[in-house]
TISE-685769 format. One record per residue: residue in three letters; y negated, x, z negated of N, C-alpha, C, CB in turn. Coordinates in steps of 0.001 Angstrom, whole numbers, padded with zeros to 6 digits, always signed. Glycine has a CB too. Layout:
<rs>
ALAYXZYXZYXZYXZ ...
</rs>
This chain:
<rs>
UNK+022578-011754+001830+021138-011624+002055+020515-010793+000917+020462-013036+002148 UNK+019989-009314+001202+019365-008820+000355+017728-009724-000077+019325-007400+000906 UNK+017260-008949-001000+015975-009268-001683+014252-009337-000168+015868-007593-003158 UNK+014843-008122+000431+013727-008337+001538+013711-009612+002042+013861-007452+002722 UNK+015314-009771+002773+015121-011218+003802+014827-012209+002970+016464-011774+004699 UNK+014826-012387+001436+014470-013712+001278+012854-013107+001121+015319-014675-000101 UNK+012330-012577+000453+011097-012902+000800+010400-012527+002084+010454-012508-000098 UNK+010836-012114+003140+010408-012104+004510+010585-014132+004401+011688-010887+005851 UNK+012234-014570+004411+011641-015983+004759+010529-016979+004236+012538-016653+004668 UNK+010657-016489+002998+009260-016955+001882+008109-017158+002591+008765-015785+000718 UNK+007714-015774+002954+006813-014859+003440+006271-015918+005011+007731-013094+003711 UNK+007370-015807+005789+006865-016838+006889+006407-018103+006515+007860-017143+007814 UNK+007062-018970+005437+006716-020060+005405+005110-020409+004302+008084-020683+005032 UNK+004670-019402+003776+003684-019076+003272+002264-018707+004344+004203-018059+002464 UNK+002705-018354+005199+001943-018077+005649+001329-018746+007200+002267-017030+005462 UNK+002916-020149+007621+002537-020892+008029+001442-021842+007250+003478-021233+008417 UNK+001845-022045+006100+000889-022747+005422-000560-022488+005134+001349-022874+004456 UNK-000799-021113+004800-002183-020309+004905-002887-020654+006203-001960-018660+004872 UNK-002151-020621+007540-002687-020830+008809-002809-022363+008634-001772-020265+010089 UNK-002507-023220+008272-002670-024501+008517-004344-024815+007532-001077-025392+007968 UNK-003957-024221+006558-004928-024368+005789-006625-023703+006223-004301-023804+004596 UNK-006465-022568+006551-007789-021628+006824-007687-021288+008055-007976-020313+005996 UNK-008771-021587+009426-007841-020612+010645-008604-019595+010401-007762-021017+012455 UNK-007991-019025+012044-008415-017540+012171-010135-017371+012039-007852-016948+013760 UNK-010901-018694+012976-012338-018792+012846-012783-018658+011733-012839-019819+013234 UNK-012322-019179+010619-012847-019097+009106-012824-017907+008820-012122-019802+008036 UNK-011752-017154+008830-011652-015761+007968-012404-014775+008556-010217-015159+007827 UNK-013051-014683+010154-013617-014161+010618-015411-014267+010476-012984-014338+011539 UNK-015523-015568+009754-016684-015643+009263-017207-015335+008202-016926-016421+009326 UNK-015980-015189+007396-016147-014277+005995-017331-013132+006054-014636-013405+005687 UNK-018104-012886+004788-019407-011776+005065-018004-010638+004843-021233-011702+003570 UNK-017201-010335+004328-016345-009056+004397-016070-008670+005142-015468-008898+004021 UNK-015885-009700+006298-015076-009433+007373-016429-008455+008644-014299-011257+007968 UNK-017201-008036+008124-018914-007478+008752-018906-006187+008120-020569-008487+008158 UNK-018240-006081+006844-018274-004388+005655-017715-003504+007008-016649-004265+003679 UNK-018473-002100+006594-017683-000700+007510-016626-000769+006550-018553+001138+007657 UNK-015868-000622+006825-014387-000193+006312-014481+001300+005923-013147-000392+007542 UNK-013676+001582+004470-013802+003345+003991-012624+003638+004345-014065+003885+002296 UNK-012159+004891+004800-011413+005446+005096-010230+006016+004377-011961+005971+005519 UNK-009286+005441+003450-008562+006535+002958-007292+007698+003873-007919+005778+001865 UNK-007087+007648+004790-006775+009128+005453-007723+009864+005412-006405+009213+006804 UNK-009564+009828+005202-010157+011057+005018-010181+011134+003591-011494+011223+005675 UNK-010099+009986+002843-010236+010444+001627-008505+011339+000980-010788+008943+000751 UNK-007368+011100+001585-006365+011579+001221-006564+012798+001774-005275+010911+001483 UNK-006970+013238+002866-007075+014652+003463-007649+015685+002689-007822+014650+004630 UNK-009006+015414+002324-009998+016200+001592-009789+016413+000133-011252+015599+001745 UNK-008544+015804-000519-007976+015391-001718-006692+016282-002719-007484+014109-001253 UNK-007220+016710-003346-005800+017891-004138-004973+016827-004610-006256+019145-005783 UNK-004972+016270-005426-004423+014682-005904-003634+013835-004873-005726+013689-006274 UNK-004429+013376-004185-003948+012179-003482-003272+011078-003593-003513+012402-002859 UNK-003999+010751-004957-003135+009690-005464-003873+008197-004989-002980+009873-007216 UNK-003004+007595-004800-003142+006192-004520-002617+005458-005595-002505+005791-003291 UNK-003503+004576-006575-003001+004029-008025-003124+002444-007451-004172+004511-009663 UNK-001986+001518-007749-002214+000415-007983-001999-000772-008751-002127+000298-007406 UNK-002174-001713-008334-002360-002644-009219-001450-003698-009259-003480-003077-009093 UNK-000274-004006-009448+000965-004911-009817+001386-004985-010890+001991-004701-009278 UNK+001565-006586-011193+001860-006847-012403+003406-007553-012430+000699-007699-012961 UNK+004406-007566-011676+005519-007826-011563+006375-006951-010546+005477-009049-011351 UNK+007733-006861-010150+008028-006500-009305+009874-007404-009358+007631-004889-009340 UNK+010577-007193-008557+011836-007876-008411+012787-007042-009016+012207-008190-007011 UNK+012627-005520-008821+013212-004916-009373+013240-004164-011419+013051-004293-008334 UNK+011239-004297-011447+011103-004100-012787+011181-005951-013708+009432-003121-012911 UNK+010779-006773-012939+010306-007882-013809+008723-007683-014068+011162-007890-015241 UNK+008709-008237-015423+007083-008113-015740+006713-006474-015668+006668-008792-017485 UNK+005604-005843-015589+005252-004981-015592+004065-005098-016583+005195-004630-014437 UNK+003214-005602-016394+002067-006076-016878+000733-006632-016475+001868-005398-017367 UNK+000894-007970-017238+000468-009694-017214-000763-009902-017698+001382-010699-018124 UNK-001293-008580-018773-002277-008892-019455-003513-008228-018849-002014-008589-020774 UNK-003903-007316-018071-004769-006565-017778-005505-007552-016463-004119-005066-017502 UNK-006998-007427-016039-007781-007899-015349-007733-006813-014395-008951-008300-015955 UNK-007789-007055-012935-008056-006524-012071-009544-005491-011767-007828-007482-011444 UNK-010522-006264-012392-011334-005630-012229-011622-004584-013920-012364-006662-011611 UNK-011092-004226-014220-010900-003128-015274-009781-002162-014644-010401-003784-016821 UNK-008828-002948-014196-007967-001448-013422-009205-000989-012234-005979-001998-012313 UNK-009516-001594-011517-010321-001170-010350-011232-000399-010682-010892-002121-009643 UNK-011991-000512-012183-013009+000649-012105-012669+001607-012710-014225+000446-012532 UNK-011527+001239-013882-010961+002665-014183-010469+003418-013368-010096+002713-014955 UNK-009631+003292-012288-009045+004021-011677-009995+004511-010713-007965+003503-011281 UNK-011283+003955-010077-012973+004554-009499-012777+005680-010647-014818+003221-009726 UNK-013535+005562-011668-013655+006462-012719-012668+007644-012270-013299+005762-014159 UNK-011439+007470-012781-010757+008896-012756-010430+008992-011166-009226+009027-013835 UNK-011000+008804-010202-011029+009837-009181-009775+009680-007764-010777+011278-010120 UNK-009333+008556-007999-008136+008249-007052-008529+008340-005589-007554+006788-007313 UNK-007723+008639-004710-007891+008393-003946-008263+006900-002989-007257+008988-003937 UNK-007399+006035-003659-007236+004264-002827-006791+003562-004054-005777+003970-001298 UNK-006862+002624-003842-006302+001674-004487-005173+000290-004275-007232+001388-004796 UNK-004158+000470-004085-003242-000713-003629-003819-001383-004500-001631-000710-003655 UNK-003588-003011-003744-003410-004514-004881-002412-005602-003806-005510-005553-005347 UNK-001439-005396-004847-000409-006454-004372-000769-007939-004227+000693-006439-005294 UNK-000469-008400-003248-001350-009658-002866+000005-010812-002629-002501-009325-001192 UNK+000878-010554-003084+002084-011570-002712+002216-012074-004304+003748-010728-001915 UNK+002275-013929-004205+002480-014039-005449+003864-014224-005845+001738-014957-005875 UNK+004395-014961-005325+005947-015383-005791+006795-014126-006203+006811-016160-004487 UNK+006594-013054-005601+008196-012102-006281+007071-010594-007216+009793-011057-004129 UNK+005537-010599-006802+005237-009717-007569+003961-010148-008420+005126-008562-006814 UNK+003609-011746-008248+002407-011587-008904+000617-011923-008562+002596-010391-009059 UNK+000578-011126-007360-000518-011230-007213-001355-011973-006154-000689-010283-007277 UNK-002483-011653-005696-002811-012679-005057-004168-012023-003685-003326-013859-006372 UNK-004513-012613-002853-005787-012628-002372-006778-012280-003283-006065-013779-001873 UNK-007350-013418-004433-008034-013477-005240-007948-011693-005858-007610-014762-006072 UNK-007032-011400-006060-006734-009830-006806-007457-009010-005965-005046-009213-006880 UNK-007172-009273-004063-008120-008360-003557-010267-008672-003145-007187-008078-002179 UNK-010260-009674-003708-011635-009792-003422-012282-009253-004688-012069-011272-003050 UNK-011819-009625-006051-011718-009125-007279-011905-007586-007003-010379-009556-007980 UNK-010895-006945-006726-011104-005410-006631-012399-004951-005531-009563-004723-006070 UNK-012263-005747-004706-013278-005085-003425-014715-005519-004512-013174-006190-001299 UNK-015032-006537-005209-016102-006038-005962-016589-005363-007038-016464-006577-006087 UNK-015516-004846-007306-015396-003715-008469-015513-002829-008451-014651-003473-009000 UNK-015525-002108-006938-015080-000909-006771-015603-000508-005500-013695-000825-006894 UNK-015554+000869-004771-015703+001084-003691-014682+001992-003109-016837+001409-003599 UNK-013808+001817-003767-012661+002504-003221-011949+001878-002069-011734+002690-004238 UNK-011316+003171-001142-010443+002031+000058-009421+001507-000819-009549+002828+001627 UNK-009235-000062-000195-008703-000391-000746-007164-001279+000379-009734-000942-001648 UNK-005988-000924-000327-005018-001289+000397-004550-002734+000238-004076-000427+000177 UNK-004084-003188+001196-003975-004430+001146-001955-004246+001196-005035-005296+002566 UNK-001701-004273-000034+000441-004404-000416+000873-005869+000230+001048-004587-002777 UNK+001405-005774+000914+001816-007010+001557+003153-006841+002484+000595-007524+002426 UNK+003423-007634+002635+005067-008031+003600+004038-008598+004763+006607-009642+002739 UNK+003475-007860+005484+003036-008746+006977+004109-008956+007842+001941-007981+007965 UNK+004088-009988+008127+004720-010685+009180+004247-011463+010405+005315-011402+008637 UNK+002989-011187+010157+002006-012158+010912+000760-011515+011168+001693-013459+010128 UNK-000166-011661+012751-001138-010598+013382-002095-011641+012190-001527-010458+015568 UNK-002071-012957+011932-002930-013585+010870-002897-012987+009533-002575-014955+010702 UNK-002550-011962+008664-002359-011591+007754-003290-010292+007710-001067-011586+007608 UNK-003882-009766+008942-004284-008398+008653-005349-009433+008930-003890-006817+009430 UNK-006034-010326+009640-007306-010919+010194-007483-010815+008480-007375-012640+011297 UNK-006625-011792+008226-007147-012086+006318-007715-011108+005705-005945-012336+005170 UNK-006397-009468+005968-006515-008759+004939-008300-008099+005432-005018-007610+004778 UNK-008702-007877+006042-010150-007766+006699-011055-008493+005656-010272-008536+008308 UNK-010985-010074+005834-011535-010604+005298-011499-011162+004008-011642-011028+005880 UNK-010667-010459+003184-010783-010680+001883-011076-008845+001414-009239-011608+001234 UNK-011159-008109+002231-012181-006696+001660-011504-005687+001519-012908-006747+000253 UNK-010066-005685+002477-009249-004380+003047-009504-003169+002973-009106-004343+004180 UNK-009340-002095+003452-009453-000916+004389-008113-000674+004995-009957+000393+003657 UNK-007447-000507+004125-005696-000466+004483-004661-001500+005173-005029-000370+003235 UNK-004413-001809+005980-002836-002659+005667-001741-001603+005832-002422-004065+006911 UNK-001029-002729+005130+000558-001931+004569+001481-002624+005598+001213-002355+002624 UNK+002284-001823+006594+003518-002134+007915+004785-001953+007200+003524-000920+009413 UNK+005669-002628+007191+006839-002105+006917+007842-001963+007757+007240-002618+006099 UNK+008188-001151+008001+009434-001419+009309+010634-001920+009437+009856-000478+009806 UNK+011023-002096+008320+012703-002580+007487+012131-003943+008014+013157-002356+005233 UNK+011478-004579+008875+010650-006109+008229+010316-006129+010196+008599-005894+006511 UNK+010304-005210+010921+009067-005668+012142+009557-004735+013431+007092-005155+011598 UNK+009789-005132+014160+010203-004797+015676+009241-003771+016498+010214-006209+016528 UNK+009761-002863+016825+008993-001806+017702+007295-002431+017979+009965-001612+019376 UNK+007945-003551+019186+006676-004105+019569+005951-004705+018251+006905-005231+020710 UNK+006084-005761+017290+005378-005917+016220+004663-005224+015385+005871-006277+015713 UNK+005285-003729+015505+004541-002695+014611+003371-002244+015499+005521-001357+014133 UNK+003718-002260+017011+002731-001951+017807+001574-002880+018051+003269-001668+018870 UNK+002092-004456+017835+001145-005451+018032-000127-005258+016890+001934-006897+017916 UNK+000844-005275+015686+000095-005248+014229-000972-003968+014470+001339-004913+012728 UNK-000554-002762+014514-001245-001675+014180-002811-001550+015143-000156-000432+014410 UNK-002069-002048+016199-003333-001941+017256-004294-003268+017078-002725-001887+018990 UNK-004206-004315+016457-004813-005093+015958-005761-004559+014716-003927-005987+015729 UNK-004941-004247+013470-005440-003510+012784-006504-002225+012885-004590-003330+012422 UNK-006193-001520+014074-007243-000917+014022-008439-000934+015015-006844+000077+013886 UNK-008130-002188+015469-009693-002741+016488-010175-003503+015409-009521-003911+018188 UNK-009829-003755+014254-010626-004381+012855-011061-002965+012084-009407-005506+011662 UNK-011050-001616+012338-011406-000510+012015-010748-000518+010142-013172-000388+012423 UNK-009569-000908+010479-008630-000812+009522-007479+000094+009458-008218-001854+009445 UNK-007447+001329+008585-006098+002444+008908-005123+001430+008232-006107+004341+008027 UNK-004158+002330+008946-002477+001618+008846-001695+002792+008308-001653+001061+010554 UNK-000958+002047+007520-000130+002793+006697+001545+001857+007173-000808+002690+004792 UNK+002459+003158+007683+003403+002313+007903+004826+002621+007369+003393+002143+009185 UNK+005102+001755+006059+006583+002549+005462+007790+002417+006350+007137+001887+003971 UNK+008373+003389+005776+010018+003411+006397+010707+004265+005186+010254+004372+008215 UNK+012197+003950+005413+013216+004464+004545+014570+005314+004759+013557+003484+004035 UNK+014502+005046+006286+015218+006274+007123+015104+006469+008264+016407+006336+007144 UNK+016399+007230+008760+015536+007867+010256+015297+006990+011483+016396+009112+010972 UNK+016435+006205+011556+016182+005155+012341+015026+003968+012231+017274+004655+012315 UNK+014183+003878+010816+013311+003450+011260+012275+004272+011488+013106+002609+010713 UNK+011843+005573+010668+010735+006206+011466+010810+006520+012988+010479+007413+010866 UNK+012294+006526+013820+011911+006860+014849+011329+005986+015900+012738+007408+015174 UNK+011845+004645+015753+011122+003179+015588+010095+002595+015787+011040+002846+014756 UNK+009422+003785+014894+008066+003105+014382+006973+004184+014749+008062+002751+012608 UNK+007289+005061+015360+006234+006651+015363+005187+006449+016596+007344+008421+015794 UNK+003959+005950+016407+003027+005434+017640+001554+006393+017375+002684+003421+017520 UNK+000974+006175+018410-000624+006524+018242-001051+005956+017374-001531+006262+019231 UNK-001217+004549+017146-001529+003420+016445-001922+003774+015337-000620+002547+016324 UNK-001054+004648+014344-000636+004694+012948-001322+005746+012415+000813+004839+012718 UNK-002022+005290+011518-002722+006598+010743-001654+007363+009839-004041+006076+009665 UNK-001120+006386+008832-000129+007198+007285+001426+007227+007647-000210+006032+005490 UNK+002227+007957+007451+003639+007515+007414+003864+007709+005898+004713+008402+008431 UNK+004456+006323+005402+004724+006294+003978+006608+005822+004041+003466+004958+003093 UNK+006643+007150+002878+008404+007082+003268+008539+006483+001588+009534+009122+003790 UNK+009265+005652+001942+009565+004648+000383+010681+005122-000167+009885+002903+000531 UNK+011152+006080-001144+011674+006130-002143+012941+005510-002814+010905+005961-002573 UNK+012851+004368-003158+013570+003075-003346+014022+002337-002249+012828+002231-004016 UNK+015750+002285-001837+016486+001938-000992+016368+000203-001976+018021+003042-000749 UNK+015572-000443-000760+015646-002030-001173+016634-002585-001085+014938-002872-000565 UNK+018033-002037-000829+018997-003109-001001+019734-002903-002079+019841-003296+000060 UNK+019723-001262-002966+020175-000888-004218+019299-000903-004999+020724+000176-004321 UNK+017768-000692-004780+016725-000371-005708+016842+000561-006532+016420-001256-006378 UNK+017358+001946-006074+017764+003278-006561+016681+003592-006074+019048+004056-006185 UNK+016177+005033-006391+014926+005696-005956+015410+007166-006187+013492+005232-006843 UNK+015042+008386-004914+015622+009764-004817+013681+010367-004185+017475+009896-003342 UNK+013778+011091-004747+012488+012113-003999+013481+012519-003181+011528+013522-004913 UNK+014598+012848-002587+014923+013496-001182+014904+012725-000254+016099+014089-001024 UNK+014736+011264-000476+014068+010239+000775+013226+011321+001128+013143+008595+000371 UNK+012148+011303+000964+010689+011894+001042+010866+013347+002111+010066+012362-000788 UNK+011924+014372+000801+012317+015400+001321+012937+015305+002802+013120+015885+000423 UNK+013623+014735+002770+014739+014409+004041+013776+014120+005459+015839+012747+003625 UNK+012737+012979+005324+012242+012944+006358+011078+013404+006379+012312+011980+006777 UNK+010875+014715+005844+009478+015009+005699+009197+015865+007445+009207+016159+004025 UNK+010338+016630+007702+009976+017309+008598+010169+016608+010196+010663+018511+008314 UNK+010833+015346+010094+010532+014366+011082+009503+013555+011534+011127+013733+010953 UNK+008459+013779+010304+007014+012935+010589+006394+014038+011781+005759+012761+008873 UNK+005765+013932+012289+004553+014158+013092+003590+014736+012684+004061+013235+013488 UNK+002817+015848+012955+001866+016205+011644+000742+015621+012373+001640+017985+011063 UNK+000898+015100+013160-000854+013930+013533-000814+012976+012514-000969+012749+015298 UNK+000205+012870+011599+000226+011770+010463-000125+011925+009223+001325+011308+010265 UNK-000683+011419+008346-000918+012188+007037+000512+011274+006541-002744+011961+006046 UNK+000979+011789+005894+002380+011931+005291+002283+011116+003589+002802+013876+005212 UNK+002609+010573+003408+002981+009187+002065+003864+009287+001421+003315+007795+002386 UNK+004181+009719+000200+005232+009132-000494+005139+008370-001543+005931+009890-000820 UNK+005975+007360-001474+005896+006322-002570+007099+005401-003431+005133+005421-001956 UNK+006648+005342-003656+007701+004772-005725+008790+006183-005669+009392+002338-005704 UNK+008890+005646-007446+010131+006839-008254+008903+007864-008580+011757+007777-006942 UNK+007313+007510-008208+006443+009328-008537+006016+008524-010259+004201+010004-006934 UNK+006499+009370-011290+006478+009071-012419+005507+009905-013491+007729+009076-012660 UNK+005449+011078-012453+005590+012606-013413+004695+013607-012437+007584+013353-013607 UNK+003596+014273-012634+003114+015253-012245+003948+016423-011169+002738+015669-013411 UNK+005318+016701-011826+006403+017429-011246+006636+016950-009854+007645+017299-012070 UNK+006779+015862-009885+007300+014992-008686+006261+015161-007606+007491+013352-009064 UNK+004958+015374-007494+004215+015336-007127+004224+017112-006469+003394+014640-008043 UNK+004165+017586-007211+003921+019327-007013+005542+019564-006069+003836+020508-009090 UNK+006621+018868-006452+008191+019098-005594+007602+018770-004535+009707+018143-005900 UNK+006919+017571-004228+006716+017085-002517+005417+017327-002067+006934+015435-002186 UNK+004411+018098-002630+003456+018929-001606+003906+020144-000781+002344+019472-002366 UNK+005020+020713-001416+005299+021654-000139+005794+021303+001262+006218+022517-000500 UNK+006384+019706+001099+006892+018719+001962+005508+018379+003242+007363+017268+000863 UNK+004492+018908+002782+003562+018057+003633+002483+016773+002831+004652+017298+004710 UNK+003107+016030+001978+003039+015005+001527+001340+015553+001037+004355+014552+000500 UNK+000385+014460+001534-000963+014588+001145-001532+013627+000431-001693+014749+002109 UNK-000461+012208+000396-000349+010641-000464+000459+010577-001148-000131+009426+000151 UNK+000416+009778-002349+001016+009252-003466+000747+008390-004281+001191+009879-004043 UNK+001410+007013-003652+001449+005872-003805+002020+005659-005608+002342+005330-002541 UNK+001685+005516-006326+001964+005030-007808+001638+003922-008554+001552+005757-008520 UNK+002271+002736-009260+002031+001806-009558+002447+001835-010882+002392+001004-008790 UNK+003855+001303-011039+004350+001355-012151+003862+002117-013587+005345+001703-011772 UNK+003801+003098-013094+003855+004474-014206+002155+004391-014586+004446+006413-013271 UNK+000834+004238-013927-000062+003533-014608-000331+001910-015273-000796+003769-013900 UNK+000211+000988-014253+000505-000478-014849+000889-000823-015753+001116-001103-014429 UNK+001855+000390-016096+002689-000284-017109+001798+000143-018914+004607+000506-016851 UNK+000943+001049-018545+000332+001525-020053-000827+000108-020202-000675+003526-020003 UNK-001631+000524-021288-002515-000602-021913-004262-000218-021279-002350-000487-023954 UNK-004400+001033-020664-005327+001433-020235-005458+002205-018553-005584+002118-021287 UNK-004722+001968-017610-004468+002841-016257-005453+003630-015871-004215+002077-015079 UNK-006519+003502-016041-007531+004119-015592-007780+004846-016592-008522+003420-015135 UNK-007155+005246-017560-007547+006797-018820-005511+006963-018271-008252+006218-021711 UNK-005261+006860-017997-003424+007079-017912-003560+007939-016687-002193+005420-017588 UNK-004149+007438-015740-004318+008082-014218-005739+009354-014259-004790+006496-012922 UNK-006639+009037-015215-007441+010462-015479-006419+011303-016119-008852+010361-016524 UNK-005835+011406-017350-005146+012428-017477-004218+012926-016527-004654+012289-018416 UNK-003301+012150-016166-002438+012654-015234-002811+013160-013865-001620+011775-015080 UNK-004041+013268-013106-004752+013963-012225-005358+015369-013047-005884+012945-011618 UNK-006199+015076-014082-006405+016329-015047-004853+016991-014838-006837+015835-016923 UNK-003906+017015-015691-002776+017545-015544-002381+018127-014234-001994+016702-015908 UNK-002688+017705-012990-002187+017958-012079-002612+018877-011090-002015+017091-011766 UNK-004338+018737-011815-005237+019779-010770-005365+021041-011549-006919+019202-010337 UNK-004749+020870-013092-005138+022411-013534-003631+022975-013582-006072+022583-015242 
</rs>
């Protein structure tokens, strides 16, 4: 059993418990769950950058990342220097974070904001709505033709874009619907936790260009970024490589400075 399936099983039994605890009526009464939702596919479109900076403070593969920083100081630094979105990892057991992380950011900020999650459940995007979304995150390594189709089209009658990773060809072909606003091609093979920019490369010319095109983890370096715009790639998902400094939001201004001149 790799690292996914156990927290996919985690993941279910977490979230039976969430449903027992809050139903669907509650989260729908949430005042968030009433916000217009911001768009990041227009904001990635209109965007030289396109960076998507976020916010994790653990991971399975790094360990701690960093424990000490407040959510709402990454959230406005990274407003400040100009990002496109903002992930916040919302799973606590293997990375950390929480719900609380995304209501935290949604008042900090007005950036779209992505909701990082292992969904497994059409109850998980109701949430991600109502704790102050724009994004959910699909994974396909994780969710069945029809599930990606259930999820996405749910998701976006909550006027929520979908972002949906994959890691090879058999799952983008899988997963390629109307439904889907982003195709985000992940980098890091989760069962080695190696990371190649020719993921990216490889299936760049299999996406669809009705898709705005994602790449994410292993982007460390400005370079990396400039190799996969000729790819198409109009997103760039980055965590680590700001998280890990003492300030992300002056870490992610320079490195956009750097990138646009």
């Amino acid at each position: 059993m790799n690292i996914l399936d156990k927290i996919v099983i985690d993941k279910r039994k977490e979230v039976d418990l969430r449903k027992s605890l809050i139903p669907t009526q509650q989260l729908e009464a949430s005042i968030l769950f009433e916000r217009e939702t911001n768009s990041l596919v227009q904001k990635l479109k209109a965007s030289k950058s396109g960076i998507i900076a976020e916010h994790k403070r653990r991971s399975p593969s790094k360990s701690v990342i960093n424990q000490s920083l407040n959510v709402q100081d990454v959230a406005k630094g990274y407003e400040n220097a100009g990002v496109c979105g903002m992930s916040v990892l919302t799973d606590g057991k293997y990375f950390g974070g929480s719900l609380d992380d995304l209501i935290v950011a949604r008042a900090s900020c007005n950036l779209p904001l992505l909701r990082k999650e292992f969904i497994v459940d059409p109850y998980q995007i109701i949430e991600a709505k109502a704790y102050g979304a724009d994004v959910v995150l699909l994974i396909a390594a994780i969710l069945t033709r029809d599930e990606i189709k259930q999820f996405s089209e749910l998701a976006k009658s909550l006027k929520l874009d979908v972002l949906l990773e994959v890691h090879n060809e058999e799952e983008l072909y899988k997963s390629i619907m109307p439904s889907l606003d982003m195709l985000g091609v992940n980098n890091r093979n989760l069962k080695t936790f190696e990371v190649s920019l020719e993921t990216s490369k490889q299936l760049s010319e299999q996406i669809p260009d009705d898709f705005v095109k994602v790449s994410e983890s292993g982007i460390s370096a400005v370079e990396a970024i400039k190799e996969l715009q000729p790819y198409g790639y109009k997103g760039f998902l980055i965590g680590e490589n700001f998280m890990k400094t003492d300030n992300p939001g002056s870490s992610v201004t320079e490195f956009i400075n750097t990138l646009e001149t």
